[in-house]
Backbone bond lengths (Angstrom), bond angles and torsions (degrees), N, CA, C in turn:
res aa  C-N    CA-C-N  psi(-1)  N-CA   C-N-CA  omega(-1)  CA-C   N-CA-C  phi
1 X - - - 1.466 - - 1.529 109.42 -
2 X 1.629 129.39 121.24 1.116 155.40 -140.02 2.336 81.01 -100.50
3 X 1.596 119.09 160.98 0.899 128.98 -179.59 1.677 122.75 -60.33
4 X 1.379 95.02 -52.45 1.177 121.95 152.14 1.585 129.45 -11.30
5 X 1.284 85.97 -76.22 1.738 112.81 168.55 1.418 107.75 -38.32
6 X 1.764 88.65 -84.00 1.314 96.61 -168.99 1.880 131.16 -75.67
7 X 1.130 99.68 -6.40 1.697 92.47 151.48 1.381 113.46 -91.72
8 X 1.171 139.93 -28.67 1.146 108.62 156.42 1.830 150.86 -54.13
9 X 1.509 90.82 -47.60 1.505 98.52 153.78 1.673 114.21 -52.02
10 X 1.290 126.32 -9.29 1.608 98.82 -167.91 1.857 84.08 -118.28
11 X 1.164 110.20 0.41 1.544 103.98 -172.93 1.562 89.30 -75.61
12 X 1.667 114.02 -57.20 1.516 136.90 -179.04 1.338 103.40 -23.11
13 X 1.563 104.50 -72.14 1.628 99.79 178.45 1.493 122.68 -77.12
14 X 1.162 119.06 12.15 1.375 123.00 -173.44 1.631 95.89 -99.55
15 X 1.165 131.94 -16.48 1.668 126.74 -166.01 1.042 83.81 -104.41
16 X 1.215 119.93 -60.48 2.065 122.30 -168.01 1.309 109.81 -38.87
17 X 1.413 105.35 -40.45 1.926 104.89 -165.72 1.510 107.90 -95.17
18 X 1.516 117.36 -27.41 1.380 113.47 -166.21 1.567 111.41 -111.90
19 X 1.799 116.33 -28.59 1.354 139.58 -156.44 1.414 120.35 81.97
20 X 1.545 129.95 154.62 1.225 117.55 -158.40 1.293 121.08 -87.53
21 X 1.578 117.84 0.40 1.821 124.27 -178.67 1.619 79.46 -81.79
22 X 1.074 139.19 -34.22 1.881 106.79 -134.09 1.552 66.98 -114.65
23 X 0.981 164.23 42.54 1.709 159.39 142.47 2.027 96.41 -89.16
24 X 1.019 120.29 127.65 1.313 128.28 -175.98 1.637 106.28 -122.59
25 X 1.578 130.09 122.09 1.395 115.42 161.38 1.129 136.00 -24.62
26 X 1.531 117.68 -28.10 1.379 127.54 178.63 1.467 105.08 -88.06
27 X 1.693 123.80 -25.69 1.442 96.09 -173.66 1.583 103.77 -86.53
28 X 1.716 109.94 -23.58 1.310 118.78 171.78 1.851 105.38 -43.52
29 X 0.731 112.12 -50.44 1.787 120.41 -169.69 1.119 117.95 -66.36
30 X 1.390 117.42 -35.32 0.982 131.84 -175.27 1.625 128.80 -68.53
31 X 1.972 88.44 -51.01 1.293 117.53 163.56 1.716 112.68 -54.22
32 X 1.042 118.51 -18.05 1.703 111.15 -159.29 1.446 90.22 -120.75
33 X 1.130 132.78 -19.81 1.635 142.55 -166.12 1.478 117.99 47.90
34 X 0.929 98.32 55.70 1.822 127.33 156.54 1.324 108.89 -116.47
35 X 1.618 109.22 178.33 1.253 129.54 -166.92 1.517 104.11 -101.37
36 X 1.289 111.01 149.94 1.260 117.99 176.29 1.517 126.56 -53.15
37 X 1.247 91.56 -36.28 1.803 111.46 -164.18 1.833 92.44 -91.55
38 X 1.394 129.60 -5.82 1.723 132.65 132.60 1.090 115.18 -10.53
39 X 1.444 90.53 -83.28 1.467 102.16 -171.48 1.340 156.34 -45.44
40 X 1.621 79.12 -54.76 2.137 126.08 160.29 1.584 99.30 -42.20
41 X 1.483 127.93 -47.80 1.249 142.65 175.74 1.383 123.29 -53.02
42 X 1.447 114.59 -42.11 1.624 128.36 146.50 0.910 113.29 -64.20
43 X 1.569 126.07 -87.90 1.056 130.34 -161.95 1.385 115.33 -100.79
44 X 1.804 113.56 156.38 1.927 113.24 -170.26 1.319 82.41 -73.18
45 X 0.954 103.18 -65.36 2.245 119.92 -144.10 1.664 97.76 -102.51
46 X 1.122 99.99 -165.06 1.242 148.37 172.82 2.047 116.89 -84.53
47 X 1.878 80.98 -56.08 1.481 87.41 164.98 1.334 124.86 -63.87
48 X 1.291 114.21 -31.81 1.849 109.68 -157.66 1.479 71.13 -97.03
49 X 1.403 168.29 -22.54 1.695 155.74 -163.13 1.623 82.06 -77.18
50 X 1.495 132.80 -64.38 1.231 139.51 -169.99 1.469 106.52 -30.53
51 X 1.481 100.61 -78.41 1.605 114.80 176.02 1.610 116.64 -57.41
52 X 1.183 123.85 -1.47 1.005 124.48 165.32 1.451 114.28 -91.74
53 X 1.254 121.54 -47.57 1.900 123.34 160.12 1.679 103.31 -53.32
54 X 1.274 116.92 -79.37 1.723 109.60 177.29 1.252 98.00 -5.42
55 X 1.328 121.59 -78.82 1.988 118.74 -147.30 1.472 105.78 -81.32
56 X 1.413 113.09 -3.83 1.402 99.64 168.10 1.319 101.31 -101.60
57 X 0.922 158.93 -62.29 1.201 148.24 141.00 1.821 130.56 20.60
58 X 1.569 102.16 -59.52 1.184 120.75 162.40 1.457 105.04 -60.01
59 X 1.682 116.88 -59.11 1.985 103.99 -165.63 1.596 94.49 -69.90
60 X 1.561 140.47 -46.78 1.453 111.61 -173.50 1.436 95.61 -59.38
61 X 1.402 152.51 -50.66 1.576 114.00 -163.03 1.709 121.71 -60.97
62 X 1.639 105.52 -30.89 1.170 113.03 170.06 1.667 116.31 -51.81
63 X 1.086 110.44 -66.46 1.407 116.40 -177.78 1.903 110.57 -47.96
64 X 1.156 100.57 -29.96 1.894 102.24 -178.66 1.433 105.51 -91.72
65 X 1.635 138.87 -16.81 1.148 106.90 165.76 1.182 105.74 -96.55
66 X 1.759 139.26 4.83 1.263 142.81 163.30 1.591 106.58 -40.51
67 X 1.614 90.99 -52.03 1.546 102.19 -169.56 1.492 122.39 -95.31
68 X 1.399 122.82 6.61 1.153 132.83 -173.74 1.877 95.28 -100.30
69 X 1.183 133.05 -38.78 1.535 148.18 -164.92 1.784 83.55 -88.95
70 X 1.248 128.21 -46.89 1.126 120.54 -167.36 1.798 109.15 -65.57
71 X 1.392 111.14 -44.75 1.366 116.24 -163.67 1.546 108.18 -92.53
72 X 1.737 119.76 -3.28 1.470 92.72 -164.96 1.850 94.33 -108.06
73 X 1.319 99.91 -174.19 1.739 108.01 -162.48 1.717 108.67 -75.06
74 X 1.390 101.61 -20.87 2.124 114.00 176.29 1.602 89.95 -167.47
75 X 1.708 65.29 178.15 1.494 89.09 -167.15 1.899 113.54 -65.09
76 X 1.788 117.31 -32.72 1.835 109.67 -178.60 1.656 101.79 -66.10
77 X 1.083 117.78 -12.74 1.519 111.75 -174.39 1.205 108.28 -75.35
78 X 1.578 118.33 -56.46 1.471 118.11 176.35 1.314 109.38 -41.24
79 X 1.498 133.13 -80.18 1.002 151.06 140.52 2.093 111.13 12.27
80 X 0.852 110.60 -39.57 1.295 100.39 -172.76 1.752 83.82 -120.88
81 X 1.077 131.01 53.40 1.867 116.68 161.51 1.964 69.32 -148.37
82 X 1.097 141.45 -44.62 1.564 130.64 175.46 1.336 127.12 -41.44
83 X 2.156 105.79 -50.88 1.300 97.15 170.76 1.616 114.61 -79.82
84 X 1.374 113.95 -23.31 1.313 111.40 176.29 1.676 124.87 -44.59
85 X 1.588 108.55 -47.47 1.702 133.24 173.23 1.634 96.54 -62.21
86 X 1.219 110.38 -62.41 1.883 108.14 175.58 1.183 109.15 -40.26
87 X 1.352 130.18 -51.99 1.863 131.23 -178.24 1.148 111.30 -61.87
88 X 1.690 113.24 -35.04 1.845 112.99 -179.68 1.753 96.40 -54.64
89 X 1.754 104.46 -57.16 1.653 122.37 -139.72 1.748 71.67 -57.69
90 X 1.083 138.98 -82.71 1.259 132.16 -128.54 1.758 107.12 -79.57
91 X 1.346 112.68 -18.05 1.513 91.94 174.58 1.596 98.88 -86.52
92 X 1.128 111.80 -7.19 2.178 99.62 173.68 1.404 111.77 -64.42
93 X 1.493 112.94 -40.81 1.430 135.88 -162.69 1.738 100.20 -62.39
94 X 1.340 128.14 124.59 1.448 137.65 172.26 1.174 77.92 -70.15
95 X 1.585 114.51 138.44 1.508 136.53 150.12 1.651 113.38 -55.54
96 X 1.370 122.51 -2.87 1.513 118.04 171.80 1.442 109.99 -76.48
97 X 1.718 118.79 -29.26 1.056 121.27 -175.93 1.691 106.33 -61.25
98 X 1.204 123.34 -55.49 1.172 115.30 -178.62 1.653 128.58 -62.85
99 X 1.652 115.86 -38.69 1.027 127.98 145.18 1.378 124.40 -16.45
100 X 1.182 115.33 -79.90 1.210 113.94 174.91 1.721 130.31 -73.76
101 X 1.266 114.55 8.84 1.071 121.92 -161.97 1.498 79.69 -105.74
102 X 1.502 130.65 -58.19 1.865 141.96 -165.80 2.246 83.36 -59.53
103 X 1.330 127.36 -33.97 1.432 106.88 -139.27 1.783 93.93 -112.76
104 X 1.463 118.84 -40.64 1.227 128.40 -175.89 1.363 114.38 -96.97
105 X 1.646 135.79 -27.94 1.289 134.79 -155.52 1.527 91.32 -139.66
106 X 1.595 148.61 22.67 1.222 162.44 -171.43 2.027 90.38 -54.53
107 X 1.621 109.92 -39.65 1.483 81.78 -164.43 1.649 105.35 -80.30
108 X 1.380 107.64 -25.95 1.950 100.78 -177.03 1.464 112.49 -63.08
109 X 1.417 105.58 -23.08 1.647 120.15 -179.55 1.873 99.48 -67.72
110 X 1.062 107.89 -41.10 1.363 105.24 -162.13 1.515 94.47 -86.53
111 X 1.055 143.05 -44.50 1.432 127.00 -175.68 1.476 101.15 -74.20
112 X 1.518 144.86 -43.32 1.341 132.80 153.29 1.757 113.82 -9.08
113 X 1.152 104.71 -65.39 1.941 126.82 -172.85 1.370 93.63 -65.64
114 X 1.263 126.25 -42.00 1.781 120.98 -176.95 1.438 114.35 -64.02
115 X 1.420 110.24 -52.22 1.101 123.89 -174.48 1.519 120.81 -82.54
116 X 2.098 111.94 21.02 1.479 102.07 -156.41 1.650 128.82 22.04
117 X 1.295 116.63 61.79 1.517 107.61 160.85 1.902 94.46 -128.44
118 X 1.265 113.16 50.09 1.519 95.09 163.74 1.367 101.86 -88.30
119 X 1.174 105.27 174.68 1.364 147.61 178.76 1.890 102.58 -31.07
120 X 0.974 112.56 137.39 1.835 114.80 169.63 1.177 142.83 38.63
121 X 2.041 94.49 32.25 1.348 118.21 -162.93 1.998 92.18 -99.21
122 X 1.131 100.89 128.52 1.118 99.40 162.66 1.297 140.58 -100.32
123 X 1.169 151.72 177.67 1.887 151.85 -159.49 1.712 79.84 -88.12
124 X 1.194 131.04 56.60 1.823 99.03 161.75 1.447 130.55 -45.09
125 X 1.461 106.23 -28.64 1.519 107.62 -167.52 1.888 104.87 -54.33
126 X 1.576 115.35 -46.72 1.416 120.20 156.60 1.026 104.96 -55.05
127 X 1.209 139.49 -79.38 1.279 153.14 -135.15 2.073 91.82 -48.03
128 X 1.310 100.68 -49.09 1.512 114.12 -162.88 2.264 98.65 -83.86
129 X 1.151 116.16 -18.16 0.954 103.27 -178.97 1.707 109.89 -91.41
130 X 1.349 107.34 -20.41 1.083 113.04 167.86 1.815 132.25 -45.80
131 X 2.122 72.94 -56.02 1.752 78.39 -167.97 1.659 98.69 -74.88
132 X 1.246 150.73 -11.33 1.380 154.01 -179.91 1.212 94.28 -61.37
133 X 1.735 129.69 -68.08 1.423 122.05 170.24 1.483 133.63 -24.75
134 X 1.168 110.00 -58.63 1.613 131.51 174.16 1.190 134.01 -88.55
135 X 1.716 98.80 12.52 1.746 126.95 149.45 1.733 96.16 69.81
136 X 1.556 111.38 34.46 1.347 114.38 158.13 1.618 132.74 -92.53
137 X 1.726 95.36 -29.12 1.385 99.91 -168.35 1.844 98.29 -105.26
138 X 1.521 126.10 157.53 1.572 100.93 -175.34 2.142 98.24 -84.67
139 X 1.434 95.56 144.82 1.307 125.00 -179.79 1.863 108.55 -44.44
140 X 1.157 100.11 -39.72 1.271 114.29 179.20 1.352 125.98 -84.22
141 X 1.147 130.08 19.40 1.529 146.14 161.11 1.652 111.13 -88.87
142 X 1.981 100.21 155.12 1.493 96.04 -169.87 1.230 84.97 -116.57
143 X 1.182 99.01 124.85 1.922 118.72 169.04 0.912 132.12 -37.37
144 X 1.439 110.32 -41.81 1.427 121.03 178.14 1.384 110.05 -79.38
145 X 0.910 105.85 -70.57 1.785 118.09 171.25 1.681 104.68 -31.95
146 X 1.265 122.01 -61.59 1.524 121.35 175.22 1.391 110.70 -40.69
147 X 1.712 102.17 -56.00 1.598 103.41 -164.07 1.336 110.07 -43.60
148 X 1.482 114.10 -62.56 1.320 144.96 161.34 1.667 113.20 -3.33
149 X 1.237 105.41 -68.24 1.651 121.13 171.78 1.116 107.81 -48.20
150 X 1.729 111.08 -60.81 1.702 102.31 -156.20 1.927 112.40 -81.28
151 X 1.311 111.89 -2.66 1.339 147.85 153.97 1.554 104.91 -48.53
152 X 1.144 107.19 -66.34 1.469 99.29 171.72 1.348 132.28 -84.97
153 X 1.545 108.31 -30.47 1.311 113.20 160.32 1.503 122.72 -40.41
154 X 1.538 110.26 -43.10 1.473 109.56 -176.70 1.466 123.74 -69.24
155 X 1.342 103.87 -47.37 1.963 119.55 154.63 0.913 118.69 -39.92
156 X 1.547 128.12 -30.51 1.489 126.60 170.00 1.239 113.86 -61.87
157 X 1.522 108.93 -66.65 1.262 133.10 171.25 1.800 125.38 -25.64
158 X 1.306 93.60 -57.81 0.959 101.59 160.61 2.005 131.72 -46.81
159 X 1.254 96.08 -78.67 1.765 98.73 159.66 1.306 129.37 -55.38
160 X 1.381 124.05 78.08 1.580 134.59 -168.96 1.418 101.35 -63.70
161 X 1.436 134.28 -12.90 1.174 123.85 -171.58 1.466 104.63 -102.14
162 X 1.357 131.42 -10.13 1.487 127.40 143.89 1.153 126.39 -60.51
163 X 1.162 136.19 -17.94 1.631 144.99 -166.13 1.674 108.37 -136.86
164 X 1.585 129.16 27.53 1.163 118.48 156.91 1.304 120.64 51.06
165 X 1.087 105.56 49.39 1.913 119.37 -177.61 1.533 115.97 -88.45
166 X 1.596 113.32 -19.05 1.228 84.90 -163.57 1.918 134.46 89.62
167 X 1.346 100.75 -168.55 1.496 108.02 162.63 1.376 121.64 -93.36
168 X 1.458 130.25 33.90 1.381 148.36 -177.74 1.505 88.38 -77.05
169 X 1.568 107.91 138.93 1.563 108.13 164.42 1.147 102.36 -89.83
170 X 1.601 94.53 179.07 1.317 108.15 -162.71 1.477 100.98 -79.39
171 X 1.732 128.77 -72.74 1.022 121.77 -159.58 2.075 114.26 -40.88
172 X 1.304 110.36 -34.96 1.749 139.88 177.46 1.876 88.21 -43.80
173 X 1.283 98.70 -61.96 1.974 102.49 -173.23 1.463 100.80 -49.25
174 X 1.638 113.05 -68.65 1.493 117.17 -159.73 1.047 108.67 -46.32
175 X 1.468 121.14 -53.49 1.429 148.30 -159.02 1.905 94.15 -45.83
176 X 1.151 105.60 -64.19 1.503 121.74 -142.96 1.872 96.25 -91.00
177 X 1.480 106.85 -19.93 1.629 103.99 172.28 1.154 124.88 -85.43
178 X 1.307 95.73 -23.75 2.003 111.31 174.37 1.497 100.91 -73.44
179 X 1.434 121.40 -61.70 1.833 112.28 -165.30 1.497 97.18 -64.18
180 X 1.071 113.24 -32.39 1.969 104.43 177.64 1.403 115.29 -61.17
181 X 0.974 123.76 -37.79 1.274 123.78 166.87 1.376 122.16 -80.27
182 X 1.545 130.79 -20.59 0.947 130.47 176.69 1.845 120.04 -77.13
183 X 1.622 109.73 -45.25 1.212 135.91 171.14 1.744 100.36 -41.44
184 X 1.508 111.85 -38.32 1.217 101.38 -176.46 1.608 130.61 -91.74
185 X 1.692 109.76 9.44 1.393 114.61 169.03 1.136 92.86 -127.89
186 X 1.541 121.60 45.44 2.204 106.02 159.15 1.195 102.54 -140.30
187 X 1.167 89.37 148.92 1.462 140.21 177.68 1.573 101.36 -25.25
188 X 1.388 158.54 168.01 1.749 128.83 90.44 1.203 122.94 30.03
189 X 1.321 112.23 -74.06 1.265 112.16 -162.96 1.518 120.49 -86.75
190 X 1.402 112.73 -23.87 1.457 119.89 166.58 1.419 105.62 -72.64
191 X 1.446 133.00 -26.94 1.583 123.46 177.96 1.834 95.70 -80.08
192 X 0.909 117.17 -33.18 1.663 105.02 -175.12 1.124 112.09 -67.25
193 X 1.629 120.85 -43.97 1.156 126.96 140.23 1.568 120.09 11.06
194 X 1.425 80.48 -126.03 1.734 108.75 162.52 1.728 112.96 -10.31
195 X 1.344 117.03 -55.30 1.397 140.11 -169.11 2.110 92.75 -46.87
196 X 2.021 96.42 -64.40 1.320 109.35 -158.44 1.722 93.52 -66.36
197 X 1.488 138.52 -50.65 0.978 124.49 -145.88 1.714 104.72 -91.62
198 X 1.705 119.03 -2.63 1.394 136.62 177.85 1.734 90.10 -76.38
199 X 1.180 111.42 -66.53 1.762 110.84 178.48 1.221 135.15 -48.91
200 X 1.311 104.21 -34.73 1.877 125.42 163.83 1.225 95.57 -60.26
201 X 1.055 129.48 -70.46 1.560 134.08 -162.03 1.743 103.17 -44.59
202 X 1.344 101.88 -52.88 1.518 104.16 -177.29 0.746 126.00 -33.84
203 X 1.562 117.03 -63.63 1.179 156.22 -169.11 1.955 110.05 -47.59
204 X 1.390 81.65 -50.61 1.959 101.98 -173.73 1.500 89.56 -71.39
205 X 1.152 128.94 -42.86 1.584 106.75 -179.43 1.330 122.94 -80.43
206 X 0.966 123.16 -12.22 1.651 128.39 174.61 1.241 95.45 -84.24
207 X 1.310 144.07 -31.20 1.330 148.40 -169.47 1.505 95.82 -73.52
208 X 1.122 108.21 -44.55 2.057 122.44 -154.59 2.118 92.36 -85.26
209 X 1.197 77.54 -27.29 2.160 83.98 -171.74 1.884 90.10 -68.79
210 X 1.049 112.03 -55.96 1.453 128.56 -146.04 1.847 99.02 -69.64
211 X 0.967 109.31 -30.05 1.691 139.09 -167.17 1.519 96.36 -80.37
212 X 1.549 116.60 -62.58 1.639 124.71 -174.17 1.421 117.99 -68.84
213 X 1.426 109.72 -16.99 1.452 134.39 -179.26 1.458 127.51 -80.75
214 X 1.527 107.68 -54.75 1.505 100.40 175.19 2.014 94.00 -134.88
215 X 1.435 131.69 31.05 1.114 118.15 174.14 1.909 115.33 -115.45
């Protein structure tokens, strides 16, 4: 593993767990046991280290729903172990990370949102041609146009202070704006779907409640 790499991966988890003001080159350096002036050698700033986690960041999510669509039995399954991993990623994530990302780094955030590469967006355009194949999604929808919707649906979702949420978490919003919109271009069999893998889910958390409780 090249320098590169590996300060970035430890920068990655160094913003996630702590946020990116209170991460210092020196604790970065320290943490990896290299020299400060390492780093400076990669990277100018702070900013270009940032944008350097962003895009790694982006290819591991890429690479995990590559492999999450690859390994499950259809397309609502993937789909419900994705938002499930999204609910892990964001309750791990210190809320400083985002903080400072909306207050100090607002413009990389905003070309992220321009360029759809935020955070836990998935390929629907596959995602949706898929489930049409496997007689989940209805045949008669325009892909693009769909994508489009659930594209914005998620941007909504995202900004709780456009949509009057309250103290609703976040992953709780995404979660519940995506199957609403989804429920409404499937088939039968994609709502029965949905139905079996909504009940499983239940199930695993009453299991996971019951476990944290008296085990």
């Amino acid at each position: 593993m090249d320098y590169r790499q590996r300060i970035t991966e430890e920068a990655a988890n160094m913003f996630r767990t702590y946020g990116i003001r209170a991460v210092t080159m020196d604790m970065l350096a320290s943490q990896l046991g290299i020299s400060k002036r390492t780093i400076y050698e990669i990277f100018r700033d702070r900013d270009e280290l940032l944008s350097g986690v962003l895009k790694y960041m982006e290819e591991k999510q890429q690479e995990l729903i590559k492999r999450v669509f690859g390994e499950s039995e259809n397309v609502v399954e993937a789909i419900f172990t994705l938002l499930d991993l999204m609910s892990a990623h964001i309750r791990k994530m210190s809320p400083a990370f985002k903080l400072d990302m909306e207050k100090y780094h607002n413009d990389i955030l905003k070309v992220l949102r321009e360029n759809g590469r935020m955070p836990y967006y998935f390929d629907n355009a596959e995602m949706l041609k898929r489930g049409i194949s496997e007689g989940i999604f209805r045949d008669d929808i325009d892909i693009e146009v769909t994508n489009n919707c659930i594209y914005e649906v998620m941007k909504m979702s995202v900004d709780k202070d456009k949509i009057g949420t309250g103290k609703l978490e976040k992953e709780v919003l995404i979660r519940n704006f995506y199957l609403i919109y989804l429920r409404g271009i499937c088939t039968s069999k994609g709502l029965g779907l949905i139905e079996f893998y909504e009940k499983k889910q239940k199930i695993n958390n009453q299991t996971d409640f019951i476990k944290e409780k008296f085990f």
